[in-house]
N, C-alpha and C positions, 0 to 999 in steps of 0.2 A: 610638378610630379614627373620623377622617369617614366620613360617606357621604354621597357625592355623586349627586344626582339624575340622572338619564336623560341629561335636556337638555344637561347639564353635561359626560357625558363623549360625548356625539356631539361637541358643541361642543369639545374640545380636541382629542378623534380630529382634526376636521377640521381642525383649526389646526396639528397636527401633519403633518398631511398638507400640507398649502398651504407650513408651513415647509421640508417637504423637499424641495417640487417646487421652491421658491424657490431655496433651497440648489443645486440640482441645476443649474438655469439660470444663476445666478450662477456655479457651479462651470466652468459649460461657457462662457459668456461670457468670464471672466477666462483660461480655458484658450487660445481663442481668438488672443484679444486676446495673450497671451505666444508664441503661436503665430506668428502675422501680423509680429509687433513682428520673432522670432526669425529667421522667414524674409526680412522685409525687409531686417533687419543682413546676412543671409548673401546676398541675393542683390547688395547695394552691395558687399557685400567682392569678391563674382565679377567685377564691374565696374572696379574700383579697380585700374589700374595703377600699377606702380611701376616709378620709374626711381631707381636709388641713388643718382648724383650729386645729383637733385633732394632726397633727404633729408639729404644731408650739407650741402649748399649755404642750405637755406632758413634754418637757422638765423642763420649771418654775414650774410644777404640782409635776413632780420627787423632786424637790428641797427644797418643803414645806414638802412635805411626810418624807424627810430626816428630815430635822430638829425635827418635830413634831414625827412621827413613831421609829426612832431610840432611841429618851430617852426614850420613854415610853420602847420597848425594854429590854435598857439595866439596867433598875429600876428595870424590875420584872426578867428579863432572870436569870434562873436555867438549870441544864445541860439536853441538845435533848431538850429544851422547842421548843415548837410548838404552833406559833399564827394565828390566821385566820383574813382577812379581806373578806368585801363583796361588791363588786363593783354593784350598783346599778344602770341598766342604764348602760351596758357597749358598745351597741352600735354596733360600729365595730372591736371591740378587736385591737384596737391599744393600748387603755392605759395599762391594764392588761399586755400585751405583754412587755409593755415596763417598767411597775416599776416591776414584779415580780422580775428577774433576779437579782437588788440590795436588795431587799431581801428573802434571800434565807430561814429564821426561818419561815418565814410567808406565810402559804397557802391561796392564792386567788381565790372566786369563784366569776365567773362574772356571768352576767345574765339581762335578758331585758324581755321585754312584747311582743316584735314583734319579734317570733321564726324564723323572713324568715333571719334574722341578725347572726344565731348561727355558720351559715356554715363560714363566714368572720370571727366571734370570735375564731373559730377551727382551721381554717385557720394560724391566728397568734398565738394559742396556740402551733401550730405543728412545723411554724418557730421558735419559743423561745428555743425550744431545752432544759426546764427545765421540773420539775418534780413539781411544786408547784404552778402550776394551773390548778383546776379541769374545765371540760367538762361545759360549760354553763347551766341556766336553768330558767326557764319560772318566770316569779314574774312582777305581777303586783303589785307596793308599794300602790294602794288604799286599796287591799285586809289585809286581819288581815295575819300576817306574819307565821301563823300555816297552813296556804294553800298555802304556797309560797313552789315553786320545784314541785307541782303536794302533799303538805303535807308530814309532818314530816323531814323535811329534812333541815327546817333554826331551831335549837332549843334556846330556851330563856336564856337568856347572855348566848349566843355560841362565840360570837363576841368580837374580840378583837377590828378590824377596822369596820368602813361604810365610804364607797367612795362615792362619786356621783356628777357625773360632766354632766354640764350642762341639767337637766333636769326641774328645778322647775321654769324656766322662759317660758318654750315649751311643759305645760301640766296642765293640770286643776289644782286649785287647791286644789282640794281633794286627787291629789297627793302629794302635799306639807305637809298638813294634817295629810295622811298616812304615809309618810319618818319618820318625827317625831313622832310620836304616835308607829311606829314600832320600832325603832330605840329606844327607850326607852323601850323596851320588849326583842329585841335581845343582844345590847349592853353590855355589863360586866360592873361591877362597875371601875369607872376610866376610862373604852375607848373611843375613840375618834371618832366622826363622821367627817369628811371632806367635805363640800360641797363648786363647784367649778361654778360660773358664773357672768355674772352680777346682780349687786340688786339696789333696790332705797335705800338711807339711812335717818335715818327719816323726810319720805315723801317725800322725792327731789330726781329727778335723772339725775345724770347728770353725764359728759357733753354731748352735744348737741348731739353728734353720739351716745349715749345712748338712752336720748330720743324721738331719728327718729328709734331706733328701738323698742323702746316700743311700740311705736304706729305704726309700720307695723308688730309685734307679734298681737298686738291686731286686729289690720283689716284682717290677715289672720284669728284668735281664741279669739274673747271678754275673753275667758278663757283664754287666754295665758296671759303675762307681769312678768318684774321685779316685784319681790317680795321685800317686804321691810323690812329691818334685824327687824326696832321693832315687826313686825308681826312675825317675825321668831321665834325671841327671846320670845314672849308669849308661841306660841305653843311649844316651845322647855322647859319652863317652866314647862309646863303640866306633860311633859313625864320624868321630872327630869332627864333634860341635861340643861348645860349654853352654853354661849359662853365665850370660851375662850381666842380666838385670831383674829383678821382680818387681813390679808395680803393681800397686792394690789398685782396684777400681772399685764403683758401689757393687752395691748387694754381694757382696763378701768374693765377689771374681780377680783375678789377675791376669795381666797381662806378663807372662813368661816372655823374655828377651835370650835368643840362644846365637851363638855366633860360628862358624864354619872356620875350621882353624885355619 
């Protein structure tokens, strides 16, 4: 049997002690830290609205963005390029959340008129776990787009992308208006605006569950209703953008493809 000297077992008394006070802080550090992590998920899920069309929707939404975002892409992409889109109208930060991550070249700023929405936008920008979508910000698209962010801050052809889903059937039309009329100031030569909802097409809308909701848009807001592509397609004239493409999606929506001459 050893026997160990005096010195020897102060000396490991102490070392066992230091290990356990170590042990114990580490313990309560990591605890912590799972703690904070736990409560921070729980407090962005409190935050996190949902709207169901939006989850049903963003998936067909991601698949047009593919098609249509991706060549334009890979036509101009040069090395670290870095493109920007601008979601208009984002809402409750589900869509932004969910096409950033596919792509990753392209920084996304979302932004809406009704600031009480920002905290749900944050919310899912904080779940996304990426780096390429900035902090929401105020825009009203009636406004001349030199006042949008609180000024200086959307600048003229900054924009590669303009997103905008479902807004120009649920807002006066002087929004509709201002989308395009901006959207031809910010836009870059070549980029693409994306607007997503339903519309009348010249003059007629249909089918029948279209036009039962046209007309409950209009009985809650005479200002509200489908918009109709030939009227779109003038204003979009103006501001020197065409339309490019129309794609049907379900429940009788499209996806409008317009291009910046």
């Amino acid at each position: 049997m050893e026997v160990k000297s005096k010195y020897e077992v102060v000396g490991n008394n102490n070392i066992g002690k230091i290990g356990r006070t170590f042990l114990r802080v580490a313990i309560h550090f990591t605890l912590n830290l799972q703690s904070n992590s736990a409560s921070q998920r729980s407090q962005s899920m409190s935050y996190k609205q949902v709207i169901s069309a939006a989850e049903r929707n963003k998936e067909p939404i991601l698949q047009v963005l593919k098609n249509f975002l991706s060549p334009y892409i890979q036509a101009t992409s040069k090395e670290d390029c870095i493109y920007h889109c601008l979601e208009i109208s984002s809402g409750t930060g589900q869509h932004v959340a969910y096409f950033a991550p596919h792509f990753p070249s392209v920084v996304w700023q979302p932004s809406d008129v009704d600031m009480s929405s920002f905290c749900s936008i944050s919310a899912y920008i904080q779940d996304a776990q990426v780096s390429n979508i900035k902090q929401p910000i105020y825009i009203d698209v009636s406004d001349e787009y030199t006042k949008w962010g609180g000024g200086g801050v959307i600048g003229k052809h900054s924009m590669d992308f303009i997103l905008n889903i479902n807004l120009l059937h649920i807002s006066p039309f002087r929004c509709t208006e201002g989308l395009f009329h901006n959207t031809g100031q910010v836009l870059k030569h070549g980029g693409l605006l994306i607007t997503y909802g339903p519309y009348a097409f010249h003059g007629k809308i249909s089918p029948a569950s279209n036009v039962r909701f046209n007309s409950m848009l209009q009985s809650q807001n005479p200002e509200w209703g489908l918009r109709d592509i030939d009227q779109l397609a003038t204003l979009a004239a103006s501001a020197g953008i065409h339309l490019l493409e129309v794609v049907p999606l379900p429940s009788n929506n499209h996806c409008l493809i317009w291009k910046k001459e």
